[in-house]
N, C-alpha and C positions, 0 to 999 in steps of 0.2 A: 227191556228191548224197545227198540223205536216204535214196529210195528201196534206193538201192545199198550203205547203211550197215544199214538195217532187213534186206536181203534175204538179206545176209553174216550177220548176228546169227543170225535166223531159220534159216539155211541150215547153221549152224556144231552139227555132233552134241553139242558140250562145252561151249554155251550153254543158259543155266535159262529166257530163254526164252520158249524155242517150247515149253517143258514147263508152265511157267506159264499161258500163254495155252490149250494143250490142255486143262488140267486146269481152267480158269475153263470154258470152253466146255462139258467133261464135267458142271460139278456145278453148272451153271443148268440144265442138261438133264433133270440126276436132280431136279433141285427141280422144275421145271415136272412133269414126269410125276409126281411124285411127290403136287403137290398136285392135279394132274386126278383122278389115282387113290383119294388116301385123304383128300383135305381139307388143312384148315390145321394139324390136327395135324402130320401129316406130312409137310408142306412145310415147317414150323418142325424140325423134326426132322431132316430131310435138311439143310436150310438152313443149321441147326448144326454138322452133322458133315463135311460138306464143305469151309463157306468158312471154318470154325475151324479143320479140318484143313489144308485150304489154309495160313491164316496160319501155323501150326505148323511146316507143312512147306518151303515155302521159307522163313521168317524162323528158323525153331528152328537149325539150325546153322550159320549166319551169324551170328548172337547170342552165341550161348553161346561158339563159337569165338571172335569180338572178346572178349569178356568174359573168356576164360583168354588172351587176349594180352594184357590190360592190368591182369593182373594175376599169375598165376605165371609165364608168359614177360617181365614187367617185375621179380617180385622177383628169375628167375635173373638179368636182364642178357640173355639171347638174344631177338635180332630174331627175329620171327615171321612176316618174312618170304622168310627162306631156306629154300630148298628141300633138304629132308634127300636128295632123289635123288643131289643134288651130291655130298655127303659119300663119297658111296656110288661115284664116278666119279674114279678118282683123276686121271685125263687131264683132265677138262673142268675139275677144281677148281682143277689148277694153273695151267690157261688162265686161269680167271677170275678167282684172285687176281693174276696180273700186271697183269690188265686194272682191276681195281677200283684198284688202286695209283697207277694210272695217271689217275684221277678227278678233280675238283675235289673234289667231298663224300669227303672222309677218313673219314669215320663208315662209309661202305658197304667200304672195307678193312678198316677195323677189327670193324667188326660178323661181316663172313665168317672174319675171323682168330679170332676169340673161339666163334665156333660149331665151329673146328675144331678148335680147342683142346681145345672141351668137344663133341664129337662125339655120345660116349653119351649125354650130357643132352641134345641138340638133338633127338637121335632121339627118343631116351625122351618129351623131352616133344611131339613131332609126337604117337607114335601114342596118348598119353596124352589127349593134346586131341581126337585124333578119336571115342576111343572115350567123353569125356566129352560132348563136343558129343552125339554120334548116341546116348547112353544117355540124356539128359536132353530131346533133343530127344522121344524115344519116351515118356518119362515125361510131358512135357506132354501128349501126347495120349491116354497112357489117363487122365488125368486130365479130360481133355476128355470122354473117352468115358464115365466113371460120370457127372460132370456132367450131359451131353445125356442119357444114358437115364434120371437122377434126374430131370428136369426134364419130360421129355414123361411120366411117369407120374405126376407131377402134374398135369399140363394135362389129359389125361386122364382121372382121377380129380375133379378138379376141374369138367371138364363133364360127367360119368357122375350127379354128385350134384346137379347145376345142373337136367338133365334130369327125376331123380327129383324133384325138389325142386316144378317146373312139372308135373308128371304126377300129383302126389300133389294138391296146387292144384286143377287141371280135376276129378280125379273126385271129391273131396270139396266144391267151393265151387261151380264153373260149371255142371258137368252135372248137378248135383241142383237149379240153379234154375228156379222156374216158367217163366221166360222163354225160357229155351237149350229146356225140353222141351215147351213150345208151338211154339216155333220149329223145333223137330225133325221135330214132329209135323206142321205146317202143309209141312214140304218132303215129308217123306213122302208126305202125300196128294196135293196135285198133282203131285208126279212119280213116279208109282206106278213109272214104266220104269226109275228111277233105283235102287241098290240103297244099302239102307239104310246111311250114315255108320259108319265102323268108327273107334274108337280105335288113332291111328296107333301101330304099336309102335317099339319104342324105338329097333329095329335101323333101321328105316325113317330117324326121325330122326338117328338115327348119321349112316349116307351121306348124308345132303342135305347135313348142317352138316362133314362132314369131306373114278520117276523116284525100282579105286576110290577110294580114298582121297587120290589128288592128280586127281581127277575129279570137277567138282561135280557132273555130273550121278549118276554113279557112287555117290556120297556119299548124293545122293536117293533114287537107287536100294535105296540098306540099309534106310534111314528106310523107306521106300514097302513094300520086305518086312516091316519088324519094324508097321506102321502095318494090312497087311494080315491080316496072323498074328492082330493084337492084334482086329479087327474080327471077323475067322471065329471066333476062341475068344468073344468077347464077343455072338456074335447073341441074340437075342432068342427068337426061336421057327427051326421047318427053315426056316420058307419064306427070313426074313433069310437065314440060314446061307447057303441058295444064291442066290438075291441077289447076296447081297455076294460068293460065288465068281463067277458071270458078271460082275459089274460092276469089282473088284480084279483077275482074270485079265485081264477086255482092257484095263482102265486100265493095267496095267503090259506089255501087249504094245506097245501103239499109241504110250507114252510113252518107252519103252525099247529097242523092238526093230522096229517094222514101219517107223518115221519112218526110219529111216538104211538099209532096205532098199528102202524106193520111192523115196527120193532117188536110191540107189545105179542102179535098173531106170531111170528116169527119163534121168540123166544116160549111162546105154547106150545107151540109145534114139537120144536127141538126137547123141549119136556117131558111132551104125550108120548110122540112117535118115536126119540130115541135114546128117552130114559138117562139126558143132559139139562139141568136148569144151567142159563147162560142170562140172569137175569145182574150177575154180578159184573165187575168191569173186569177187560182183558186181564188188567194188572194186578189184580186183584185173585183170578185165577188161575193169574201164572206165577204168584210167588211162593217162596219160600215155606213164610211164615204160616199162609193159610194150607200147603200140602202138608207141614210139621204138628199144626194145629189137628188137624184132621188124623193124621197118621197116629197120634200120642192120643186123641181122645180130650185134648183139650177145648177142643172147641166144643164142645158140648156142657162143659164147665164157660165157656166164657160167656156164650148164650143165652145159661140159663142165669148168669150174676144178671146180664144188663135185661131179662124180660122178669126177671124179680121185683126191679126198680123202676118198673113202669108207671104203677100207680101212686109213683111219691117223687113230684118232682124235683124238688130238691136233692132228697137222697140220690137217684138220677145224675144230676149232674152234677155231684159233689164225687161222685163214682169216676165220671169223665175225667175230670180237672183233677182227677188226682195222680200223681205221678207214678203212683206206685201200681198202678193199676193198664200203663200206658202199654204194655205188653201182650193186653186183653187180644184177642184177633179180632173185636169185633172193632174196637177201639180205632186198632191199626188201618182197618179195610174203611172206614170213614175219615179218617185224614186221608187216606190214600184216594178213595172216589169224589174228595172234597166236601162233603156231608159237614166235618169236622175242620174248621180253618186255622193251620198253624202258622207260624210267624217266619217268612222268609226274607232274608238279608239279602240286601242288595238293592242297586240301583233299576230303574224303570227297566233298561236295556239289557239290564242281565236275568230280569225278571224276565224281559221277551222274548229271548233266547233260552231261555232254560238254563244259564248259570248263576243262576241265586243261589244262596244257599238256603234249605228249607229247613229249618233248627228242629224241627220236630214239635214242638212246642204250641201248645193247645192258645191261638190268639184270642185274649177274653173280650176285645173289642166287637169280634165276631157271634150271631146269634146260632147256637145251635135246633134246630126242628128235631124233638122227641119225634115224632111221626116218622121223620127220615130213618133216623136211627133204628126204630119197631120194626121198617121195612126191611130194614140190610140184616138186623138181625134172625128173622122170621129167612132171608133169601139164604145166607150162611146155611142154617139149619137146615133148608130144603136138601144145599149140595153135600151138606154132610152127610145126609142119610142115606145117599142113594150113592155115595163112593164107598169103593171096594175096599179094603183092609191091605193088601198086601204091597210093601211099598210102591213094586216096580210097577205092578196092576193102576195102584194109584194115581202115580206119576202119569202113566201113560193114560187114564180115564181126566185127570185134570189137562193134560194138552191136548186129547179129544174136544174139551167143554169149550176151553179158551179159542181153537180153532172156529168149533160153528161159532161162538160169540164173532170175531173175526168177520166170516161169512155172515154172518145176519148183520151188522152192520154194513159192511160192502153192498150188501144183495137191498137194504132200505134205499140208502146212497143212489145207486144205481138206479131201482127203481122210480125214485122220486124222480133224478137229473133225467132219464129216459121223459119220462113224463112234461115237465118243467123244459126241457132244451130240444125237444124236440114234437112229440102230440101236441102239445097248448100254442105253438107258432104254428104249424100245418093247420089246425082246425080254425086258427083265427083266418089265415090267408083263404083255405078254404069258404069263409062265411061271406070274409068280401067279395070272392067270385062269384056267390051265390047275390048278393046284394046290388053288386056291378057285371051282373047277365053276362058272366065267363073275363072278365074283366081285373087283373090284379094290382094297376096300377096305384099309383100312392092319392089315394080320395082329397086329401087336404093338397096337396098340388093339382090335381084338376080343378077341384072349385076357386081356388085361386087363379089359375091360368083363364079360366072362362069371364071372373069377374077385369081380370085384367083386359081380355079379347074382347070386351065389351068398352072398356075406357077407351082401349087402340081404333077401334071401329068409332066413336065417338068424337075423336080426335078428327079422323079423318071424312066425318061426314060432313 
C-alpha cells in the first residue's frame, strides 16, 4: 500500500525526505512572518534565500556528485557505485566477489575487480568527490547569498528614491495648488474637532507598503553547517545576526536531532503503554511474509540463524549472499527497510517513480552494517514475542502495530513542522519587536533607508 510506502520513507532517519518536507514547511513560515512583519521587501528576500537555499541544498550534491561520476569516475574506468567501506572489509569483500561471479551481468564482477585492483584510486576519488560535491555545493550558495543581498538593496534603494521622487511632487506641484489649499482650508473649518492634515512621513509610508559521508542525510548536515556559518558571518545588521542564530540553531536541531529522538520516545511509549513495538517499518509490518513467519514459528528459526553468525563475519555474510537462504524473514525485512541493497533495473526516471524493477537481488557493490542487521534482528524478535497465536487475533494485533507506526510517524512530522513553520518565525519576529521597542519592520531596510536619508540630505545641503 501507498500509505505504508510514504510512512516507511518518512519514518526512515537516512531519508532526505522528511528533511525536505520540514525544511519547505520552515521557509513558507519564515516567508509568511516575514512579509506580515516587513512588507514585500522582505518577503522577496526571505523567499530568496530560503527556496534558492532549498534548491541548492538538496539538488547541489546530488549534482555535482552525478556530474564527477560521469566524468573523472568515467575517465578512470571506476563504477561509482561501489562502496569504498567494502574495500575496507576484507571478510565481506571476499563474500561479495564470489557472489558477483556468480551473476548474469559480468560487468558487476568485473567492475568490483578493477576497483580492487585500484583500491587507492577508488578511495582517493570517494573522498575527492565528496569534498568537491559539498565544497561547490557551499560555493553555490554564497554566491546565492551576495546575489540576494545585491538584489534586495536595490529594491530598496529603488523604492527609497520612488518615494522621494512622489514626496518632492506633492510639495512642490499638489500642495502649492489653489485647489489642494482651498480644499485644505474648507476641511479645516468645518471640522474644527478634526486636527489639522500632517504630511505623512516617509517612515510612516515605509511600513504600510513593506540536515557522514556515506549518509545523505549526514552529507546535508555538512552543507547545512558550512550554509549556516556562511549566513551568521554574512548578516546584515545584530538584529539579522541573531535571527538567523535562533532560526539556523533549531532548523538544524529539529532537522537533525529532535526527529529521531521523538520517534525513538514515541515508539517507547507505544511499547511500555500498549504492549506494540513499532520500531519496524510500516511495510514491514504489514506484509505477508512477516504475519506467515510469525504465524508458522518461523521466524524464530530465522532469528536465531542470523544472531548465531554474529560473531563470525564472514560466515555472516556468506549466510546473506546466499540464495538459498533469501527466504530468511530477517533477510526479507532488510532489503525491504534498505538495510540490504538489491539491484533495480531501470532508468533514472523509473527509478524516480517507482517503476524500476527491483530484481530482488542482493547488490554486492553495496556495503552491508552487521550492526544494522543485529538491530532488525533483535526488533523482529521483540514483535514476535509479544504477538498472539491465533491467526485472525494476529492479523488484527500486526494492523494495530503498523497503525501507531503510522501515527508516530505523522505525530514526529507534525510536531517537528508545528515547531519549524510556525513557533521558531513568531519567536524570531517576536525578539525583533523586543530589539526594535514594539517595532517589526524589516531591520536591513531601515538601516539602509537611513543611510540612504543621509546621502539625500547631503545632496541637498
Amino acid at each position: 500500500m501507498l500509505i505504508n510506502k510514504i510512512t516507511s520513507t518518512f519514518g526512515d532517519h537516512s531519508s532526505l525526505l522528511p528533511l525536505f518536507t520540514k525544511d519547505v514547511v520552515n521557509s513558507a513560515g519564515m516567508t509568511a512572518f516575514s512579509y506580515n512583519a516587513g512588507g514585500k521587501i522582505e518577503a522577496k528576500d526571505r523567499f530568496i534565500d530560503e527556496f534558492g537555499t532549498q534548491a541548492i541544498w538538496m539538488g547541489g550534491l546530488p549534482f555535482f556528485k552525478w556530474a564527477i561520476d560521469k566524468s573523472v569516475y568515467k575517465l578512470a574506468k571506476i563504477n561509482p557505485n561501489i562502496d569504498v567501506r567494502l574495500l575496507r572489509d576484507s571478510e565481506q569483500l571476499s563474500v561479495a566477489q564470489k557472489y558477483a561471479a556468480t551473476l548474469k551481468d559480468k560487468n558487476i564482477s568485473s567492475n568490483l575487480l578493477h576497483a580492487v585492483s585500484n583500491s587507492k584510486l577508488t578511495q582517493g576519488l570517494f573522498l575527492g568527490k565528496f569534498a568537491a560535491a559539498t565544497a561547490l555545493t557551499l560555493t553555490s550558495f554564497f554566491t546565492l547569498v551576495k546575489v540576494k543581498q545585491h538584489y534586495t538593496k536595490k529594491q530598496i534603494e529603488k523604492q527609497f528614491w520612488a518615494k522621494k521622487s512622489e514626496q518632492h511632487f506633492y510639495n512642490n506641484n499638489v500642495a502649492k495648488s489653489p485647489a489642494f489649499k482651498a480644499f485644505s482650508t474648507e476641511n479645516q473649518q468645518t471640522k474644527s474637532d478634526v486636527k489639522p492634515s500632517k504630511v505623512v512621513s516617509f517612515k510612516g509610508l515605509t511600513s504600510s507598503l513593506t540536515g557522514i559521508m556515506f549518509d545523505p542525510v549526514k552529507n546535508l548536515f555538512i552543507v547545512d553547517a558550512g550554509i549556516t556559518g556562511e549566513r551568521l558571518a554574512n548578516s546584515r545588521t545584530k538584529t539579522e545576526f541573531a535571527e538567523t542564530a535562533i532560526k539556523e540553531g533549531s532548523l538544524l536541531f529539529f532537522l537533525y536531532v529532535a526527529g529521531r529522538y521523538v520517534q525513538k520516545g514515541i515508539e517507547k511509549i507505544s511499547e511500555k503503554f500498549f504492549k506494540k513495538p513499532i520500531d519496524l517499518h510500516a511495510e514491514v509490518l504489514s506484509s505477508d511474509y512477516m504475519k506467515n513467519a510469525i504465524k508458522s514459528g518461523k521466524v524464530n528459526d530465522d532469528v536465531n540463524a542470523i544472531k548465531s553468525l554474529m560473531n563470525s563475519n564472514k560466515a555472516l555474510y556468506e549466510f546473506i549472499y546466499d540464495a538459498k537462504n533469501a527466504d530468511n524473514s530477517v533477510i526479507k525485512a532488510a532489503k525491504q527497510s534498505g538495510i540490504i541493497s538489491t539491484i533495480v533495473e531501470g532508468n533514472w526516471w523509473q527509478k524516480l517513480i517507482g517503476k524500476a524493477n527491483n530484481t530482488g537481488i542482493i547488490d554486492p557493490h553495496k556495503y552491508i552494517n552487521k550492526n544494522d542487521i543485529n538491530d532488525l534482528a533483535n526488533n523482529i524478535k521483540k514483535l514476535a514475542d509479544v504477538s498472539p497465536k491465533g491467526e485472525e487475533a494476529l492479523t488484527k494485533f500486526l494492523n494495530s502495530c503498523r497503525n501507531f507506526k503510522i501515527g508516530s510517524v505523522a505525530a514526529n512530522m507534525g510536531i517537528t513542522c508545528l515547531f519549524l513553520g510556525l513557533i521558531v518565525p513568531y519567536c524570531m519576529m517576536k525578539y525583533r519587536e523586543k530589539q526594535q521597542n514594539g517595532n517589526k519592520e524589516f531591520h536591513v531596510q531601515s538601516e539602509i533607508e537611513q543611510q540612504l536619508e543621509k546621502s539625500f540630505k547631503g545632496r541637498i545641503a
